[in-house]
C-alpha positions in Angstrom: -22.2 -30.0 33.2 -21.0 -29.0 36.6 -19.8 -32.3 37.4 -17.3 -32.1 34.0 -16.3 -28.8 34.9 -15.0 -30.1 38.8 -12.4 -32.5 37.2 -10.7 -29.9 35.1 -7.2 -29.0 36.5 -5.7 -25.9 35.9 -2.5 -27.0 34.9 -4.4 -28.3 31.8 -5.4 -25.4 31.0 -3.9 -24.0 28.1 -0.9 -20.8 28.7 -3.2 -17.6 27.7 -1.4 -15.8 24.7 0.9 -13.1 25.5 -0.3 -9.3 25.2 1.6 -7.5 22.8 2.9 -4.5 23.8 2.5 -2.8 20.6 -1.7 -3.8 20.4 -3.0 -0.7 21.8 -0.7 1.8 19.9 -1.5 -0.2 16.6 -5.1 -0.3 17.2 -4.7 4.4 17.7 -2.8 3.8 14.6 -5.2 2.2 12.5 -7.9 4.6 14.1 -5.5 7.7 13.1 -5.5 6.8 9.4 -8.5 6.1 9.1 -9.8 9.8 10.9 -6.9 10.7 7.9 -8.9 8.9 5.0 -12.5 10.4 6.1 -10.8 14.2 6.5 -9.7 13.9 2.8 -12.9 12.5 1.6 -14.7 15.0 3.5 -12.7 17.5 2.1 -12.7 16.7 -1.2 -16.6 16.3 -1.2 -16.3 20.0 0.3 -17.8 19.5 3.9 -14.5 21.3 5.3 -13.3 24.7 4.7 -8.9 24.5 3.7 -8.5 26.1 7.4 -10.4 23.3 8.7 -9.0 20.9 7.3 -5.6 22.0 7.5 -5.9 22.1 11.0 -7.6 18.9 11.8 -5.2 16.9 9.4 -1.9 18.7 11.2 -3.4 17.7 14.3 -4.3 14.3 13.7 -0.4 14.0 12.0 1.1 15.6 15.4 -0.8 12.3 17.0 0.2 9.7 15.0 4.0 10.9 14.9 3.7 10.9 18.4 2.0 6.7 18.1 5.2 6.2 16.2 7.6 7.5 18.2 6.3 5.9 21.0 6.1 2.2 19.1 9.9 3.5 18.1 10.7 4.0 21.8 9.1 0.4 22.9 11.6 -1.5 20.8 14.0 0.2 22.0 13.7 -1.0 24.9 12.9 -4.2 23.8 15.9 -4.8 21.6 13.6 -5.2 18.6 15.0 -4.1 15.2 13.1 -1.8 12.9 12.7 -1.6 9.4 14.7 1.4 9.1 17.7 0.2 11.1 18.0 -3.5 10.4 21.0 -4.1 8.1 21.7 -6.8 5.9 24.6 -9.1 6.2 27.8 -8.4 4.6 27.7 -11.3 2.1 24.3 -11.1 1.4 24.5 -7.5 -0.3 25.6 -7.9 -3.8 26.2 -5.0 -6.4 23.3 -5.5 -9.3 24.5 -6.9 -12.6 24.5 -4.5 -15.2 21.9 -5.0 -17.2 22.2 -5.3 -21.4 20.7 -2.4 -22.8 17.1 -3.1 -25.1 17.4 -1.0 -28.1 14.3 0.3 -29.5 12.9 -1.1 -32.3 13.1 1.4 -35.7 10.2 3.1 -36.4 10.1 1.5 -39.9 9.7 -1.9 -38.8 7.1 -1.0 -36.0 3.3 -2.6 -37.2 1.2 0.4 -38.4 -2.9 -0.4 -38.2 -4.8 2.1 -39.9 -8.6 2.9 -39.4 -10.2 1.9 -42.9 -13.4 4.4 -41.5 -11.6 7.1 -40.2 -8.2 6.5 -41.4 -6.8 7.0 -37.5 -3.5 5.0 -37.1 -2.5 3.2 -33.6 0.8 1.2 -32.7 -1.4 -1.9 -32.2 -4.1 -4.0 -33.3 -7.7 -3.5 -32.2 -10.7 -4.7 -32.6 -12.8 -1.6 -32.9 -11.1 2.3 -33.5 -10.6 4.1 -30.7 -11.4 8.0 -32.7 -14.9 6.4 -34.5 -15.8 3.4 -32.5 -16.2 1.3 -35.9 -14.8 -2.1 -36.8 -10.8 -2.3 -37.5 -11.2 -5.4 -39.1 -7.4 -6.4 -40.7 -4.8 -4.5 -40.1 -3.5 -2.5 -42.9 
């Protein structure tokens, strides 16, 4: 095993992969909404007072503006375009075709099933009524 490893050059060793930049701030991202989910769950199971969880969840926004601003701030400098500020090209915005317009269909013509238990009446078939729980069998 030794032996194998004497013969291996390093310029066959393959390039590491490049670190992204943005790793560590979306790794405090990830852990920021996820401190978000457990505060709400927490709260909602009432383990925290409103003041205390008011104040932990303004906090823990106050951070991950902050992660935000500072991923804005690396592309930036980067030259790497966001979401928010990428536009389209010129010819590839088009204006929306107008659409024809669906008319409803008249209330006379809609299907009317009927209960034969209970006499309830839905807008469409089922198999058992939804006010007595019996059989619908054909729709009336």
């Amino acid at each position: 095993m030794i032996g194998f490893l004497l013969f291996i050059r390093f310029q066959d060793l393959p390039a590491p992969e490049p670190v992204s930049p943005f790793k560590h701030l979306d790794e405090r991202k990830a852990s920021i909404y996820e401190s978000l989910r457990d505060l709400q769950f927490e709260y909602r199971v009432n383990k925290l007072s409103d003041d205390d969880y008011h104040t932990t969840k303004v906090e823990l926004q106050k951070e991950l503006a902050r992660v935000l601003a500072e991923v804005d701030r690396i592309k930036a400098e980067l030259g790497v375009a966001t979401v928010a500020t990428a536009k389209p090209a010129a010819s590839a915005v088009k204006p929306a075709a107008a659409k024809p317009a669906i008319e409803p269909a008249p209330a006379a013509t809609a299907p009317n099933y009927t209960c034969p238990a209970c006499g309830a009446k839905f807008e469409k078939a089922l198999k058992f009524c939804g006010e007595c729980g019996k059989p619908m069998g054909e729709a009336s």
